[in-house]
N, C-alpha and C positions, 0 to 999 in steps of 0.2 A: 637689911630688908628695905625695900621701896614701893610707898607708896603710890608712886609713877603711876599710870596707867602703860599697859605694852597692847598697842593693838596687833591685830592678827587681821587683813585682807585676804578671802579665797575668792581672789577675782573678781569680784564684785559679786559673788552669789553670796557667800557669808560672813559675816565680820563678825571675829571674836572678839574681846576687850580682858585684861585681865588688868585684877585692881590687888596689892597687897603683894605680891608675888617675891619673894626672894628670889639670889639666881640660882638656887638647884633648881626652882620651880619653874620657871621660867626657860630653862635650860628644856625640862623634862616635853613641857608644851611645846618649845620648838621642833622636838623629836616629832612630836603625836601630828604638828601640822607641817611639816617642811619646813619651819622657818620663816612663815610667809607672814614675815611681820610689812606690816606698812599702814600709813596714818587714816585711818575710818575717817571719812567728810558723812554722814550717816549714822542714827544710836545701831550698835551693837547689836547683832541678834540674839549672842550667847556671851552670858558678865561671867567670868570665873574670878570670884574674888576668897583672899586664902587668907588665913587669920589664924589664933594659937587654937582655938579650942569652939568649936558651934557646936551653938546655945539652941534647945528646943523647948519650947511650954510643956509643961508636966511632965511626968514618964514617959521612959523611953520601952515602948513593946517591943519587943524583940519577933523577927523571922526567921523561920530556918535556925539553923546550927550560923548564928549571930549573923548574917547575909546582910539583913535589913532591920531598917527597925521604924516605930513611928511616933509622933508624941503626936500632942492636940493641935499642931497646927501644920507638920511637917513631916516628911517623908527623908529617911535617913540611909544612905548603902554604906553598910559596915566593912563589907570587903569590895577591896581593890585590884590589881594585875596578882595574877598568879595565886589569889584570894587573901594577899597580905592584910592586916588589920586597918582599915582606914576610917573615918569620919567624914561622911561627905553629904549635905543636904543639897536636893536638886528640886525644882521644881516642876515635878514629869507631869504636869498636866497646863504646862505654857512652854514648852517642847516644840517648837516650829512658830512660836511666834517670839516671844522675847522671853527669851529663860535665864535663871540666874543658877549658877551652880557654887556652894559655899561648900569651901574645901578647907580641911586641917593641915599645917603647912608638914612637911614630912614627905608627902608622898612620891611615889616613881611616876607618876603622871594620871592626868586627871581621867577619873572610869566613865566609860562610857561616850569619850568627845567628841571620838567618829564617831558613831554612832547618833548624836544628835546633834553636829555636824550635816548628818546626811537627811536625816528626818527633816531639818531646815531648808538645806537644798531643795528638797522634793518639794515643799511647801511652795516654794516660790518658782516652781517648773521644772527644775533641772534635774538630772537623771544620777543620781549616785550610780557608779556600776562597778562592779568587781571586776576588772582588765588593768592590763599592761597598754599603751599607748605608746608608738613613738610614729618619726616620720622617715622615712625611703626617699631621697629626694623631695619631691613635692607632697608626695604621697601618704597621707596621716593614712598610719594602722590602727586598728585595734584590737585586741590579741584578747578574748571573753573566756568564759567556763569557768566548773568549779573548784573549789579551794585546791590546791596540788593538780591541776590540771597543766600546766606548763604555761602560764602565763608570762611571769619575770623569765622563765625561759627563752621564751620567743623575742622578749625584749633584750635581754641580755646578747644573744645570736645575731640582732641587728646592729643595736648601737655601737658592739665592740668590731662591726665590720663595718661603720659609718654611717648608720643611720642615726635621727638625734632621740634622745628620752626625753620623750613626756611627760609619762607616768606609770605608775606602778602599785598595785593592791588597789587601791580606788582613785576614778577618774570622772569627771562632772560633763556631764552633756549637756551644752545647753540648745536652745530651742533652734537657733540658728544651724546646730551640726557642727559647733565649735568643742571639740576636747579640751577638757585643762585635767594638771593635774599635779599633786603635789609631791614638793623634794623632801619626800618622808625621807627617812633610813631604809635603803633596801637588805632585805635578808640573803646571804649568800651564802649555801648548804659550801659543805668540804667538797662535795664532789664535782659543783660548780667551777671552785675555784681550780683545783686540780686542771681544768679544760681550757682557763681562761688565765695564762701566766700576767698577762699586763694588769688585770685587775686585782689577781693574787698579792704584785709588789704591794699594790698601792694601800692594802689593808692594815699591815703595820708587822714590827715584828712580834710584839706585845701578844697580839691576837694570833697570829701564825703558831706561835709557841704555845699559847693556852688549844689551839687547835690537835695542834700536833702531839699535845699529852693527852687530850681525848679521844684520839684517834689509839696511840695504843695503849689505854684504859680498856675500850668497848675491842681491842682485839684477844687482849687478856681474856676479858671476863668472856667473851664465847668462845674460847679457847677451853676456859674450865665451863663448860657448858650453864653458864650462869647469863641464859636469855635474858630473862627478866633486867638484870642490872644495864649489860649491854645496849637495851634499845632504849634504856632513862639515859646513857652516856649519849648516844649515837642522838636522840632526840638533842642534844647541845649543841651539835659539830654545826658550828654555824655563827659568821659572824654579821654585823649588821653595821653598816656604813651609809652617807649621805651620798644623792647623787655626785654633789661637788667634790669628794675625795676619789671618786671610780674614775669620772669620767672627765675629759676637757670640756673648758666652758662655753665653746662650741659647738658641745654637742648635746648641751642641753637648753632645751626648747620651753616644755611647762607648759604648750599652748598647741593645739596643731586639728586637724581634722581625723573624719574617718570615713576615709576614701576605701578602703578593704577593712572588713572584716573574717577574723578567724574566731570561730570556736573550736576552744584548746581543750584534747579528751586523751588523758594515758586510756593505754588499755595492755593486755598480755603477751601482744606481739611482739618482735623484734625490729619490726620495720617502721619507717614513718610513712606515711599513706595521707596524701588529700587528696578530699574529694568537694564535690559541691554539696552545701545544703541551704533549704530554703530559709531566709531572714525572720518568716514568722520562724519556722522552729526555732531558732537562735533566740527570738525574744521568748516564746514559752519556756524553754530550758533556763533563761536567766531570772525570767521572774519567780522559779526555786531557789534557785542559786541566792538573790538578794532577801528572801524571808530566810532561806538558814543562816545567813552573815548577821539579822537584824534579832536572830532569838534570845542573843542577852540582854538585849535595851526589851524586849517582848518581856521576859521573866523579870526585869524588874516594873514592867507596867505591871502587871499582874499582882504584884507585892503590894505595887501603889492603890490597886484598883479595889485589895483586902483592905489595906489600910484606911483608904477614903471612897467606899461606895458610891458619894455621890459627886463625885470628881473624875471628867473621863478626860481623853484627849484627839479630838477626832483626827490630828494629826498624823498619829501611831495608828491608830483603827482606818484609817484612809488609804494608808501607804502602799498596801499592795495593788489598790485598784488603781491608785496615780502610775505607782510603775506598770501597770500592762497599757494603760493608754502610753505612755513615753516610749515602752519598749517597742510597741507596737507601730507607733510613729517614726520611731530609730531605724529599726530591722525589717520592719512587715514590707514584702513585697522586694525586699531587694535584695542581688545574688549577696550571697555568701558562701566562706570555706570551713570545713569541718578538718582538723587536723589530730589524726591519731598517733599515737608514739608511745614508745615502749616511757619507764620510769624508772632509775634516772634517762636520761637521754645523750646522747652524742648531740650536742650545740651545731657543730658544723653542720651533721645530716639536717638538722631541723631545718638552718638553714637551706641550707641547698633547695629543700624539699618544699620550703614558703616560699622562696625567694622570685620565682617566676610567677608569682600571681601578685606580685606588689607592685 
């Protein structure tokens, strides 16, 4: 264990610090933020600091089937990714100003850190947005819509024909029109890779093999008409790698504009189709998009808000009106593209079918 400090710079919008961290811990927060360690000249906006066991004054009350909990002075999330058993006190009512989050060391990475990560952002101007980014030449894209809408798709279709990565799941707008965005781990479905041989090598044998028995697990089991198992298999078939293992380091950016814009929309057809739509729509339909991404940091305000009635955080309660002013200053009034496509997709057709409006 090291009591070091590990800072985390996101571009100068937010600086993490963590204090205590061992390297599984430490390893785990590299996943959740890219990597994007580098030396804070500025305090920290978010301390995660990780110790054997957090302490609370009196009893601990319990929420939920054990979710949350609170004692007399402090607010507690009992569970973690995938709702494993964790101990974690957060301070959710200094959430966008200086927050401390005191974590039990164990875990697969800290709950909730995008998430107020982005709450922070917004605080200080900058646009959290659910998109894919990259650049076409000079050209910064950005690839919007909701969750399974084909965003890493679009991104995927470019960079592997020579466009550079950005980013990917979330990307920061700041006021200037500059994107950034972080080298989280991208996710990459089986059906992906099947399309994309160059990025297939690069994933490992390791995972190609645990792929390739999940692949005929979920044919078995709907084979013997046992749906139910099949789409818990099929929901696996996917592995998750760094920009830096996909791609050459040439072709990643982390920084770039958005010079075009796509809104990304599967739909029942077979074909891919763009067409134009107006920028305000694109900010109206995103500012959905970013309240359904924010309702698990929502439900644990709500825990916090039983817990401590007269403790609020106008940060959280803010946020959706900051995002329609940002989105609205992003998008409003300017052309954009609407891109529909069957799900999964043929990568190339997307291509082809984006490719002349970039």
């Amino acid at each position: 264990m090291s009591e070091a400090a590990i800072d985390y710079d996101l571009h100068g919008i937010v600086g993490v610090r963590l204090v205590g961290a061992d390297a599984a811990a430490a390893s785990a927060v590299d996943r959740q933020l890219g990597g994007m360690r580098g030396t804070l000249r500025r305090p920290p906006d978010v301390v995660v600091r990780f110790v054997d066991r957090v302490e609370v004054a009196g009893p601990v009350r319990l929420l939920g089937a054990s979710e949350a909990g609170f004692g007399a002075d402090a607010f507690l999330l009992l569970r973690g990714r995938r709702k494993a058993r964790a101990r974690v006190r957060i301070d959710v009512d200094r959430i966008g100003d200086r927050c401390e989050i005191v974590a039990e060391r164990g875990l697969r990475g800290v709950p909730l850190l995008i998430a107020i990560v982005n709450v922070t952002a917004l605080a200080r101007g900058v646009l959290p947005l659910h998109a894919s980014a990259f650049a076409v030449g000079s050209t910064g894209v950005l690839a919007t819509g909701w969750s399974k809408g084909g965003k890493t798709e679009a991104m995927l279709a470019f960079v592997t024909r020579g466009a550079r990565f950005v980013g990917d799941e979330w990307v920061y707008v700041t006021a200037d029109g500059r994107v950034h965005g972080l080298a989280e781990p991208i996710r990459l479905w089986d059906w992906q890779l099947r399309q994309l041989p160059e990025i297939r090598a690069r994933i490992g044998s390791r995972e190609l093999a645990r792929l390739r028995s999940l692949d005929v697990a979920a044919r078995f089991a709907r084979r013997r008409g046992a749906d139910r198992a099949a789409a818990l298999v099929e929901g696996q078939l996917h592995a998750d790698a760094p920009p830096a293992r996909l791609f050459d380091p040439a072709a990643i950016a982390l920084s770039g504009t958005a010079d075009r814009v796509f809104l990304m929309r599967s739909w029942e057809r077979p074909e891919v189709r763009v067409s134009p739509v107006e920028g305000d729509e694109v900010a109206a339909r995103m500012a959905a998009s970013l309240r359904y991404e924010r309702a698990p940091l929502l439900h644990c305000y709500e825990q916090f808000r039983y817990a401590f009635p007269d403790r609020r955080n106008p940060h959280i309660e803010e946020a959706p009106g900051r995002e329609d002013i940002l989105l609205r200053r992003i998008f409003g009034g300017r052309p954009a593209h609407a891109v529909d496509h069957p799900y999964p997709v043929r990568l190339e057709e997307l291509f082809d079918a984006m490719r002349p409006y970039c």
